[in-house]
VMD Tcl script that draws the C-alpha trace (Angstrom):
set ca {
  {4.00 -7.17 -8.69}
  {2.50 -8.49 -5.30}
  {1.74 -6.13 -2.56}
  {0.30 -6.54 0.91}
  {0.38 -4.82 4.34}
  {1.57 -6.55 7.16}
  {0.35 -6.44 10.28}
  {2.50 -3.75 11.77}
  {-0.06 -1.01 9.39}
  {-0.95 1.87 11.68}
  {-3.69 3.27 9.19}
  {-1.91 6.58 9.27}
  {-3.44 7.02 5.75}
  {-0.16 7.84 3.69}
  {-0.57 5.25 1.14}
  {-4.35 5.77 0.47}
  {-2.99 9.95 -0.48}
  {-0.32 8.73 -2.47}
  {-2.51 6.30 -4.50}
  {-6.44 5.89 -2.59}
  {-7.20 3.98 -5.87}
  {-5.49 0.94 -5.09}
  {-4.84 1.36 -1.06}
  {-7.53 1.65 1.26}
  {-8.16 1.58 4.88}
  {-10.77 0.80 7.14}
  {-10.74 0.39 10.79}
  {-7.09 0.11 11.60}
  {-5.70 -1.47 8.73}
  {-5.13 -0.82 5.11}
  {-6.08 -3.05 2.23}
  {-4.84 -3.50 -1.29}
  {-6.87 -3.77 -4.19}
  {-4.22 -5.88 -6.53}
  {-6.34 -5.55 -9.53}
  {-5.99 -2.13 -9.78}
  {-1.93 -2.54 -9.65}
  {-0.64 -2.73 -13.51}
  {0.21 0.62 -14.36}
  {0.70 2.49 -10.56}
  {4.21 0.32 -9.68}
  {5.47 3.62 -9.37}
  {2.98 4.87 -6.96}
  {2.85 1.67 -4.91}
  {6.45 1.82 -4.95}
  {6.57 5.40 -3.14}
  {3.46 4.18 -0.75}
  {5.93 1.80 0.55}
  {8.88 4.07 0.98}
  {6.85 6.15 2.39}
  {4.97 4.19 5.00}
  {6.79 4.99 8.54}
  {6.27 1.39 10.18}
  {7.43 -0.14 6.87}
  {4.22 -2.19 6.63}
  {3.84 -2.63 2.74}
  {5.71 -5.16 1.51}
  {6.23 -5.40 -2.42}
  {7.40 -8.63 -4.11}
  {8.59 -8.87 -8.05}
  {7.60 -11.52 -9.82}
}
mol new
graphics top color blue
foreach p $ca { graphics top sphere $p radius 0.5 }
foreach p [lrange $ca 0 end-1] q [lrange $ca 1 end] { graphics top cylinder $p $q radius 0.2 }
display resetview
């Protein structure tokens, strides 16, 4: 699994409470830490159906 945040990210902060160890934000973005991935699809999975501007984008591999 791939994830990243597109440019549209608001840094409203949803995905870092669903999961804060593998999304992070500083200044107005958010940031993924992919090495902490295997194991949380789940989570990551909710971040993105979560996120209101649609701004994490998951691809299967």
């Amino acid at each position: 699994m791939n994830i990243f945040i597109s440019d549209k990210c608001q840094a409203c902060g949803i995905c870092t409470a669903i999961k804060p160890e593998i999304f992070n934000i500083t200044d107005r973005e958010a940031y993924v830490n992919q090495e902490l991935i295997y194991g949380y699809e789940d989570d990551c999975i909710d971040a993105a159906l979560a996120c209101p501007v649609n701004a994490i984008k998951i691809n299967d591999f």
